[in-house]
Every structure is written in C-alpha cells, then in structure tokens.
C-alpha positions as CSV (number, residue, x, y, z in Angstrom):
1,X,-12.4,-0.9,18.1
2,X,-14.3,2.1,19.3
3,X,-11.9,4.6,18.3
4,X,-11.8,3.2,14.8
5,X,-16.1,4.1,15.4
6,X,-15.2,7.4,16.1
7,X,-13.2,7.8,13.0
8,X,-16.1,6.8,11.1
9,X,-18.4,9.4,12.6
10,X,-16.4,12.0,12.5
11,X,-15.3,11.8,9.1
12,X,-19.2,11.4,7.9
13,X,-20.4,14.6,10.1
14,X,-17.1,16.5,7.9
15,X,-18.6,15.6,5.2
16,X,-21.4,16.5,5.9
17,X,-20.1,20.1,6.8
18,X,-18.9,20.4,2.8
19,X,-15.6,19.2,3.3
20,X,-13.0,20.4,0.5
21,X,-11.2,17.2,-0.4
22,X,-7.5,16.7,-0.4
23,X,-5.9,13.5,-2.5
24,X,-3.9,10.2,-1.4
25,X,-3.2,7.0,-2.8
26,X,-3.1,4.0,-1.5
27,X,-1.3,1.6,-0.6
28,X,0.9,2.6,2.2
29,X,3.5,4.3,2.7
30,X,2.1,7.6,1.5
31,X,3.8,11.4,1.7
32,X,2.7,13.4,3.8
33,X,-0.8,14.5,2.0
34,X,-0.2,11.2,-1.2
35,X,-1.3,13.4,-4.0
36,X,-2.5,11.0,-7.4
37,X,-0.3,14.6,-9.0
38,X,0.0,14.1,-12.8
39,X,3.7,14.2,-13.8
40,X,3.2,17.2,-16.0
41,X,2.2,19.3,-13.0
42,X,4.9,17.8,-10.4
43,X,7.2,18.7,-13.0
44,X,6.1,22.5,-13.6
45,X,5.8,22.4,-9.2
46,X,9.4,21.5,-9.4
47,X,10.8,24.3,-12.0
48,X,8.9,26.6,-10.2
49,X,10.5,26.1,-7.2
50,X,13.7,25.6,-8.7
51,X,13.2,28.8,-10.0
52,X,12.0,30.7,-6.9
53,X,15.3,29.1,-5.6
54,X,17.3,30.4,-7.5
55,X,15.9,34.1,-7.2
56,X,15.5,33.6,-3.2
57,X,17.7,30.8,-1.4
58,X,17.2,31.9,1.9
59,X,13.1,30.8,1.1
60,X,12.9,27.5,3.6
61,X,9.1,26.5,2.6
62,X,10.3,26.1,-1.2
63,X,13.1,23.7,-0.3
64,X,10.7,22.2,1.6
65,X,8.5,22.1,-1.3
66,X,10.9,20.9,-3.8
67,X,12.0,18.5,-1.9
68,X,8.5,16.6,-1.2
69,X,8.2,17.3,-4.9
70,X,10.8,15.2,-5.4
71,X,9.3,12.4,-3.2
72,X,6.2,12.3,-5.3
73,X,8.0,12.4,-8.3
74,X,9.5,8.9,-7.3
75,X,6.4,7.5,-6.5
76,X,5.2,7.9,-9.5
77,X,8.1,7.7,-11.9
78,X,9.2,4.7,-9.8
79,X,12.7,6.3,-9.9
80,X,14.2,6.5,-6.6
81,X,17.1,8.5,-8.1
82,X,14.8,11.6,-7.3
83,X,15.0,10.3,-3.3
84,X,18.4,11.7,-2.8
85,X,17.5,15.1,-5.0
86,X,14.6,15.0,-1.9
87,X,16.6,14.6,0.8
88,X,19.2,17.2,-0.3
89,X,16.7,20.0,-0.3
90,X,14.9,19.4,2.3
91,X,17.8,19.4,4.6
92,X,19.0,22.9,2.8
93,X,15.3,23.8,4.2
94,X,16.4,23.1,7.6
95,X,19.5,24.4,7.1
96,X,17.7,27.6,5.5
97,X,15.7,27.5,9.3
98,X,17.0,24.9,11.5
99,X,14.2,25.3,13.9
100,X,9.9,25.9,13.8
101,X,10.4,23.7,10.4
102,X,7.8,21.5,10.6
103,X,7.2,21.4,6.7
104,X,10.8,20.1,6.2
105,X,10.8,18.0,9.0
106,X,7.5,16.4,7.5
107,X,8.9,16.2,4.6
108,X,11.7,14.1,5.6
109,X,9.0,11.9,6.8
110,X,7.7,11.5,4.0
111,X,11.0,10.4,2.3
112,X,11.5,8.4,5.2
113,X,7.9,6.3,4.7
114,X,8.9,6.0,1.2
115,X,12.5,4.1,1.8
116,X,10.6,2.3,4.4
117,X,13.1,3.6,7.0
118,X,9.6,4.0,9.2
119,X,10.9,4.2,12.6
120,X,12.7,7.1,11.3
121,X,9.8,8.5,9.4
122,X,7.5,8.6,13.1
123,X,10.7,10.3,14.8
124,X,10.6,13.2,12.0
125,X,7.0,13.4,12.3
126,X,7.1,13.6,15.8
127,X,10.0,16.3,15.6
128,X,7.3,18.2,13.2
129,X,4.3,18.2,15.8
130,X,6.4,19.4,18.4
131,X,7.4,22.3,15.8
132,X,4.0,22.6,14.8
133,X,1.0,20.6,16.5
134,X,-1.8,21.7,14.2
135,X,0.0,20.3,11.6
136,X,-2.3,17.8,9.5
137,X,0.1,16.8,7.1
138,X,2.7,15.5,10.2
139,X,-0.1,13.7,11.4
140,X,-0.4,12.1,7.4
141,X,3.2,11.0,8.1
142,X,2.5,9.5,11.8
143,X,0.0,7.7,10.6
144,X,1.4,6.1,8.1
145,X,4.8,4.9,9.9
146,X,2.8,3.6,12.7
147,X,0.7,1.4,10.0
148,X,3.7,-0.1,8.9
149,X,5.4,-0.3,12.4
150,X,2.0,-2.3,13.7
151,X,0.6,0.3,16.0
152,X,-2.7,0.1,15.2
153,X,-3.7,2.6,18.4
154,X,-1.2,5.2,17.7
155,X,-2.1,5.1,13.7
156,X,-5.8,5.3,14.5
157,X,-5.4,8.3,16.8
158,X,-2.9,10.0,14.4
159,X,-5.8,9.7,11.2
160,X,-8.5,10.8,14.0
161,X,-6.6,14.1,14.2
162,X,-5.8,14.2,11.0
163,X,-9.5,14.4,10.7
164,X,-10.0,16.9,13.3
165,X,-7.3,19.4,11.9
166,X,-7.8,19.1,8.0
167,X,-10.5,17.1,6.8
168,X,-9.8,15.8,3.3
169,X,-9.7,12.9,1.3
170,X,-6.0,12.3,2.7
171,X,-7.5,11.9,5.9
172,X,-10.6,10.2,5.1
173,X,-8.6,7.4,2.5
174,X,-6.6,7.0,5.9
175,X,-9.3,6.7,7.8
176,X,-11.1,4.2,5.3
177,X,-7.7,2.1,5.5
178,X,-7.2,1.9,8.7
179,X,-11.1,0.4,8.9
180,X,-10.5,-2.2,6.4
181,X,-7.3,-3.3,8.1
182,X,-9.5,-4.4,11.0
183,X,-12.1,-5.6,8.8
184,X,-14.7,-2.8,9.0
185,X,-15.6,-3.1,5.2
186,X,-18.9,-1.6,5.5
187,X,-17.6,1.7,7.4
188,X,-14.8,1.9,5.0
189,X,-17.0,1.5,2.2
190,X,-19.0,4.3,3.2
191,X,-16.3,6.6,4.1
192,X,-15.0,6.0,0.6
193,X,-18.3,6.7,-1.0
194,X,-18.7,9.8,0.9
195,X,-15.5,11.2,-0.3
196,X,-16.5,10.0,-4.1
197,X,-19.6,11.9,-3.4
198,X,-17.7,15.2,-2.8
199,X,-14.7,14.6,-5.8
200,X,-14.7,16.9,-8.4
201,X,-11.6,16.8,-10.0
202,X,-10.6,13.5,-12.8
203,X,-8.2,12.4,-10.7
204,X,-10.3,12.4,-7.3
205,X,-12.8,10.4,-8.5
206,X,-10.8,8.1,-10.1
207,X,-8.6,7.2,-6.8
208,X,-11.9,7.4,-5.0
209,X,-13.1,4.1,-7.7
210,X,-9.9,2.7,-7.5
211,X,-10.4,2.5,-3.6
212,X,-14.4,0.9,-3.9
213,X,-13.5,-1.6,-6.4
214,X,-10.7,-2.6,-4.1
215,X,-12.9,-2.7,-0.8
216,X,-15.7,-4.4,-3.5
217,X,-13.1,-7.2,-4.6
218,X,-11.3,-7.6,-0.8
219,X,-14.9,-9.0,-0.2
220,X,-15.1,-10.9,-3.3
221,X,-17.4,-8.9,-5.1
222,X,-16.1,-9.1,-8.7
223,X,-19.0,-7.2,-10.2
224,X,-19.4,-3.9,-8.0
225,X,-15.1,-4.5,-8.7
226,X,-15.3,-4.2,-12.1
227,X,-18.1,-1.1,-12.2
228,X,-16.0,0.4,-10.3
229,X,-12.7,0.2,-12.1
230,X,-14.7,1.0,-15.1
231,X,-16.5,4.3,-13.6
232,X,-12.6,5.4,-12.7
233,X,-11.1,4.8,-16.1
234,X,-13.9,6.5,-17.6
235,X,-13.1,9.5,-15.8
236,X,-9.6,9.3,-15.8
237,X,-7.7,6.5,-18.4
238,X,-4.5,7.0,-17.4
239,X,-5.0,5.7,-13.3
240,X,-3.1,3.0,-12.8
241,X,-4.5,1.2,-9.6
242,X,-7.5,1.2,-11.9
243,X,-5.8,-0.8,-14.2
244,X,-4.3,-3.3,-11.8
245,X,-7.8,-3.5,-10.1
246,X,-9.2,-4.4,-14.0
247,X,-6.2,-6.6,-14.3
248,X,-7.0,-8.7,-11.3
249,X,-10.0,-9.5,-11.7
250,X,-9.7,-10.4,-15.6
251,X,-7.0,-12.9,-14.2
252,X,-9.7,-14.3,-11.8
253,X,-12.4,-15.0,-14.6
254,X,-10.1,-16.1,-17.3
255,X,-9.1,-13.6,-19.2
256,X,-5.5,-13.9,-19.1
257,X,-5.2,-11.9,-22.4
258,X,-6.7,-8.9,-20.7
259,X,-4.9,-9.1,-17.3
260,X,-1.6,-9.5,-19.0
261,X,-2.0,-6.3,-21.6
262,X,-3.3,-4.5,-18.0
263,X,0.0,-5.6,-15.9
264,X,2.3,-4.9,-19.1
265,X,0.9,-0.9,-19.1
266,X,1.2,-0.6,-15.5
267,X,5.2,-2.0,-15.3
268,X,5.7,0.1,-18.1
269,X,4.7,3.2,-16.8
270,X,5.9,2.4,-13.1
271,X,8.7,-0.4,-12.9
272,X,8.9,-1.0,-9.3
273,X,9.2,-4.3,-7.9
274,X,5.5,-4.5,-7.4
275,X,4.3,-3.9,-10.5
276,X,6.8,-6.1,-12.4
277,X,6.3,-9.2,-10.4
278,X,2.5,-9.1,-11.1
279,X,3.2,-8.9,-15.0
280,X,5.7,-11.8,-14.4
281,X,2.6,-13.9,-12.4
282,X,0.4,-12.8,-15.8
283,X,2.6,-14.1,-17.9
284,X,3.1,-17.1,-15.9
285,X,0.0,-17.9,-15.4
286,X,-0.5,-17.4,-19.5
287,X,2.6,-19.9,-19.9
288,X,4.9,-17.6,-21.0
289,X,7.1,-18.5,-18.8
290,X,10.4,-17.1,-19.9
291,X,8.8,-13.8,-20.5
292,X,7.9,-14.2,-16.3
293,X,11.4,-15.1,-15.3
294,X,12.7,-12.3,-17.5
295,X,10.5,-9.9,-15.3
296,X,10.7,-11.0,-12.2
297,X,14.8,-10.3,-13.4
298,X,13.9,-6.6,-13.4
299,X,11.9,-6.6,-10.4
300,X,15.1,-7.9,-8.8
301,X,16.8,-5.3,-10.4
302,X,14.3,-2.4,-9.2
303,X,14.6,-3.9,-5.8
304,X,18.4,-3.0,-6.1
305,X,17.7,0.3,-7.6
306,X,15.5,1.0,-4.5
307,X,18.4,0.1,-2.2
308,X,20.8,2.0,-3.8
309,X,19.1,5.1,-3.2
310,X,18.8,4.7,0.4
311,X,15.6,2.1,0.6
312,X,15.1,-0.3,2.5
313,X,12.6,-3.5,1.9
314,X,13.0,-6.5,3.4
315,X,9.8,-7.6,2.7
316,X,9.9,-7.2,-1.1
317,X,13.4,-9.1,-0.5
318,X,11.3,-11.7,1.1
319,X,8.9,-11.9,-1.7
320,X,11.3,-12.4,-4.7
321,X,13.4,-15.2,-2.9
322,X,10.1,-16.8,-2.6
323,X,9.1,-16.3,-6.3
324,X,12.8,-17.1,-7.1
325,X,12.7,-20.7,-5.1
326,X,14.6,-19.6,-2.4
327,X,13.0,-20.1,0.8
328,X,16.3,-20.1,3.6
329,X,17.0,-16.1,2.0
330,X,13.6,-15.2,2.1
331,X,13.0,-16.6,6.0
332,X,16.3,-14.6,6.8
333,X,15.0,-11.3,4.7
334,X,11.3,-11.6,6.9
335,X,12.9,-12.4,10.0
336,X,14.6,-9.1,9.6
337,X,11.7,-7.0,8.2
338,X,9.5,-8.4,11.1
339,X,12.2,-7.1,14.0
340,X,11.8,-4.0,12.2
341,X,8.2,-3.5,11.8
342,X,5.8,-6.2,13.3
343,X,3.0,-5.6,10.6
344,X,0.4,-8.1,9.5
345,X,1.9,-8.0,5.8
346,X,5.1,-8.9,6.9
347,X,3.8,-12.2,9.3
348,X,2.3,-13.0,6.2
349,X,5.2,-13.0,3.8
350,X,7.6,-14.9,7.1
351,X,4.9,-17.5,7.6
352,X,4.9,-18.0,3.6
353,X,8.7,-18.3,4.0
354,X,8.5,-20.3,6.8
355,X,6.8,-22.9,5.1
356,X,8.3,-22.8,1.9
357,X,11.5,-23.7,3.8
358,X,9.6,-27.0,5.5
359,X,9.6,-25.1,9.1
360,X,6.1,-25.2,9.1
361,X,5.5,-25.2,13.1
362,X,7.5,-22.1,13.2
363,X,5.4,-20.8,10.1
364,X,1.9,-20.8,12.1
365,X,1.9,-18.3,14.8
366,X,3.1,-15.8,12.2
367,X,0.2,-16.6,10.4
368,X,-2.0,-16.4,12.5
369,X,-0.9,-13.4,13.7
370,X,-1.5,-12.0,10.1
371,X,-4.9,-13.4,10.2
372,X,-5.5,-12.0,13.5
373,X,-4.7,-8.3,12.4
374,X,-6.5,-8.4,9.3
375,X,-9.4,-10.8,9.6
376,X,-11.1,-10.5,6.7
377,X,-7.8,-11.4,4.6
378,X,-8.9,-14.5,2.2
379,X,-4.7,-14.9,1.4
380,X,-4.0,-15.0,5.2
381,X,-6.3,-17.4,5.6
382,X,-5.0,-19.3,2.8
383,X,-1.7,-19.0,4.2
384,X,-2.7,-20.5,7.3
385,X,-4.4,-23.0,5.7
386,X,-1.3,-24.2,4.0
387,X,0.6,-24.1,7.3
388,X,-2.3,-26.3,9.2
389,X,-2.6,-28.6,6.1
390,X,1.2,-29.1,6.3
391,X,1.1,-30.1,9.8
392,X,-1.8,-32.4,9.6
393,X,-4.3,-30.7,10.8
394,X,-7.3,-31.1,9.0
395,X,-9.4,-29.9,10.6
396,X,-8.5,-26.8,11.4
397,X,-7.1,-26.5,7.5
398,X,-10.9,-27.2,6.8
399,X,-11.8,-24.1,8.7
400,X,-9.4,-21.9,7.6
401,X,-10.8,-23.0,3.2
402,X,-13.9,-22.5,4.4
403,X,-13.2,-19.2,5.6
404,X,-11.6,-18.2,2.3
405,X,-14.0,-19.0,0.0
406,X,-16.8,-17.0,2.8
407,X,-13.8,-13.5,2.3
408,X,-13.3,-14.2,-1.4
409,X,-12.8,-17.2,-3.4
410,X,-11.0,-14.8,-5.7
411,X,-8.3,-13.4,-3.9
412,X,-5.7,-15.1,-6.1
413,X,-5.6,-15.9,-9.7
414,X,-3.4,-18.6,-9.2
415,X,-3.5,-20.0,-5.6
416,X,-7.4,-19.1,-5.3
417,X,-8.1,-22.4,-7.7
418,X,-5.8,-24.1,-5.1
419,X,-7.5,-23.4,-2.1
420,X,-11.3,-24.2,-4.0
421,X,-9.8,-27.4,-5.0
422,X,-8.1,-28.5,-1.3
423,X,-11.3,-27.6,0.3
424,X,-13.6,-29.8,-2.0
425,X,-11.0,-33.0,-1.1
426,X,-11.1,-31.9,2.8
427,X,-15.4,-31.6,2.5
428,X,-15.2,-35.2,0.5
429,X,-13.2,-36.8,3.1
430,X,-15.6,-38.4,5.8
C-alpha cells in the first residue's frame, strides 16, 4: 500500500513540473503507450511506414512501427486479422537487428497483452529492458502483463518507473488504475483530474472523462457519471467508452431505449465479444429477447475470430458459457484462465461459474479472493453474496448486500435490483 502512495505523489509533483501528456485507454491490456489514435491517422501512420519500407528495408524502427501500428489498429477496428500483419513485422524488425531492439521487442509485448498470451508479454518486456532500461514504453508493457498475471507489487513498481522515466498520461492512467484496483478512489480520482487538467487535445480529454465518470459510477455516483460522460462527448462524439459509460447508467435509471441505441453504436463500430454481449444484455433486459440471443451469437463468433488469430481468452470463454447456460464449460474455461493468470477478474468469473454449476463451497474462496483484491467491487460483493446465500449463510450474505448497496447500488442494471431486493428480505427477517 505505500508504494501505490508513492505513485500518487510522484505523479502529482510531474504534474506539477508541466508534464507533456501521452494517451492510453483503459481497460487492460493496453500497447505499449494505448494511444485513443483515430483510424484515419493509424491508417496514414501505417502507409507511411509501408512506404518508408519499401524505399529502406533494412530501417528496424519502422517495422517496429508498423507493426505496433498494426496492434492498435486491432484494438480499435476489433479485427484481429491485423495481429498476424503485427507480428510479421515486428519480427522482420528483429530480423532487420536481432539485438539492442528494444522497440520490437516491446512491441511484441504489446501483441502479446493483446492475445492475452501475458506471461509471454512480461518475458518480451523484460527482454526489452535488458536491451534498453530507460525504456518507458517496456515498462507500459510490464505493467500491464503483471496486472493481468496478479502481481500487484511488480505492476505497481513497473507504473512507478514508468512515471520516473516518461511521465504522461500513459503512465498516470496506469498509475490511476492500479489505485482503483486496490480501492484508492480518491487518489485515483485525483490523478485523473490532474491529467484532465493538462489535456489539450479532443481525444485527451475525452479518455481523461471517460476515466472520471468511470471512477464517479465504480462509487455509485450516477450524477458526477453522467457530467462526465457528457463533458467527454462534448469534446469528442465519436469516444466510445463515453458511450458505454452513458449507456450504463441510462440502463440503471430506466432508460432502456437510450442504453440500447448506446450499446448498438458501440458493437457496431467495435464488435468484440465485449461490446456485443452488453448490447445482447440491453436488449434483454428491453425484452427483445431474440435480438439478445442473436448477439450474444456474434460475440461467440468474435471470440472465435480472436482465437483464430492467435488469442487467447479463457475468461471471455468463461463469460459466454455462463450467458449461454452452460455452467460445467464455463467452470472448466475459468479453471484454466485462473492457472494462467490468478487475477481478481478471473476469481470472479470461476466463483460465478462455480456457482452457476451448484458447487457453491468451491465457488467462495474464489470470491472472496476477488473481493479481497478489489475491495471496493459492488459485483464481487454481489458475487459473494450469492455464494454465502447459497450456502445458508445469512448472515454473512447480509453483510456482503449491505456492502453493495454502501460501493454502488448500481453496479448492474439487471442483477443490481436483485441484490436491493434480497437485502430488504434478509433486513425483514428477525
């Protein structure tokens, strides 16, 4: 906990010193610095360097270039077609220079955090630091696989000299996310605010929103949320975590109408399995139901897509067996995703399984775990809930409610009614 302090205060005396802010989006995984790039620009970086290429082959820092090119393109196409068109060029780059290549070997990183193949990611970033050790976008990369493997230490010391090396808003969204993972809202509040402070650019402040309303609505704030979201469309329409954010919390106050035309523009312009599940959970929860099952289809679909082009996800395996109603797949798809990466997420999605398969004793450590890692989590807690409920224990199920609606009654447009309505039965009971 005191090195997660000393990301806070380093980041806010940077700032201080007139930082030049960098980009990132969130959530995890990133690239190596998670630029919020317009597609018209990532696609006239890419014909430059394509063109550069073919004028100078032997130039290693353009393959290199291309090729993380290529990685954002995929994030935000949501085609991971362009993963293999990464990988190929950033192994010409180490072909180019096989050693000192520490932007190639960051950017394989970066394709690695991508695929979710994060082990592998914090071996290439590791192989880049020994290349080059003042290199801040490496540390991006290590950061980011050890947040996903579930080492906390290692990911807060990677963001800290992140920080030290090149502070911008990649480093300071890390740092802000690394602080609301252990439930330091108010730091990672202010860190945020402090890089919306110093945004310029359309696109800055509109990630720099997109991450306040998300801290504002994680603590069940729905109007600071929504001002938010609104301030960030305003400067930039076309944001799409903005949307989501908007969509969420129209869900939440009953405006299904709104939340589904939200989730329906976000799936379109990014069909990953994500994104298409929570336009199937709008439409459900609008009762259009074969409109749901039709997306939750594609997300399945996307999922495949994702794994064809050398992804891996478990987890989202996990998560559409669940949605699908089939709980003994998605305990075997967790199990695997949690021997790979022991991240509060993924106990979240294994206890879910867990119980959804009736093997509810086995399901509560895993929740707890979750809840342990990310305390101020309202769904963990719900999870739990469920888990203790299912067992018989009240009154621990009782404390677990109460704790929700204290994080954020709101969490969940559909399971947040739930948990209101199985705490007022436990409080009526004498």
């Amino acid at each position: 906990m005191k090195r997660v302090v000393t990301i806070v205060v380093a980041a806010l005396a940077l700032f201080a010193a007139g930082a030049v802010l960098g980009l990132r989006e969130k959530p995890a995984p990133m690239s190596s610095s998670t630029l919020p790039a317009r597609p018209d620009r990532l696609a006239q970086t890419i014909e430059r360097a394509q063109q550069r290429l073919r004028e100078l082959p032997g130039d290693h820092r353009t393959w290199a270039e291309l090729g993380l090119a290529y990685v954002e393109q995929a994030r935000i196409t949501a085609d991971p077609s362009r993963y293999p068109l990464a990988e190929t060029a950033l192994r010409r780059s180490l072909t180019v220079k096989a050693t000192d290549n520490s932007d190639a070997l960051t950017g394989l990183g970066a394709l690695a955090n991508a695929r979710h193949e994060f082990a592998q990611a914090r071996t290439f970033a590791q192989r880049a630091l020994r290349a080059n050790p003042f290199d801040a976008s490496a540390y991006g990369v290590l950061a980011d696989a050890e947040t996903q493997l579930g080492r906390a230490t290692q990911a807060t010391a990677a963001i800290q000299r992140m920080l030290d090396l090149r502070p911008g808003l990649a480093a300071y969204a890390r740092g802000s996310y690394d602080l609301e993972q252990r439930g330091r809202l108010t730091e990672a509040t202010r860190l945020m605010q402090q890089a919306l402070n110093a945004a310029v650019d359309p696109a800055d402040i509109a990630f720099c929103r997109s991450q306040l309303g998300d801290l504002a609505w994680f603590r069940g704030d729905l109007t600071s949320a929504q001002a938010e979201y609104d301030a960030g469309l305003a400067a930039d329409p076309s944001f799409a975590t903005l949307l989501r954010g908007r969509a969420r919390i129209a869900a939440s106050t009953g405006n299904l109408a709104q939340a589904v035309t939200d989730t329906a523009t976000i799936a379109a312009r990014t069909p990953t399995p994500e994104t298409l599940s929570a336009y199937g959970e709008m439409l459900r929860l609008a009762g259009r139901d074969a409109e749901a099952f039709r997306q939750l289809d594609l997300a399945v679909a996307a999922h495949r897509l994702f794994v064809a082009n050398g992804g891996r996800d478990d987890l989202t395996a996990a998560q559409l067996a669940l949605a699908q109603g089939r709980p003994s797949q998605a305990v075997t798809a967790a199990q695997s995703e949690w021997r790979r990466r022991p991240f509060a997420e993924v106990a979240d999605v294994l206890a879910q399984a867990l119980h959804a398969a009736g093997r509810d004793s086995e399901a509560r450590p895993y929740a707890e775990k979750a809840l342990a890692a990310s305390p101020h989590n309202a769904a963990f807690a719900f999870h739990l809930a469920q888990t203790q409920l299912a067992l018989g224990d009240q009154a621990a199920a009782r404390l677990s409610l109460t704790k929700v609606r204290a994080l954020n009654p709101y969490f969940s447009p559909s399971d947040g009614p739930v948990a209101a309505r199985l705490l007022t039965d436990l409080e009526a009971q004498p």
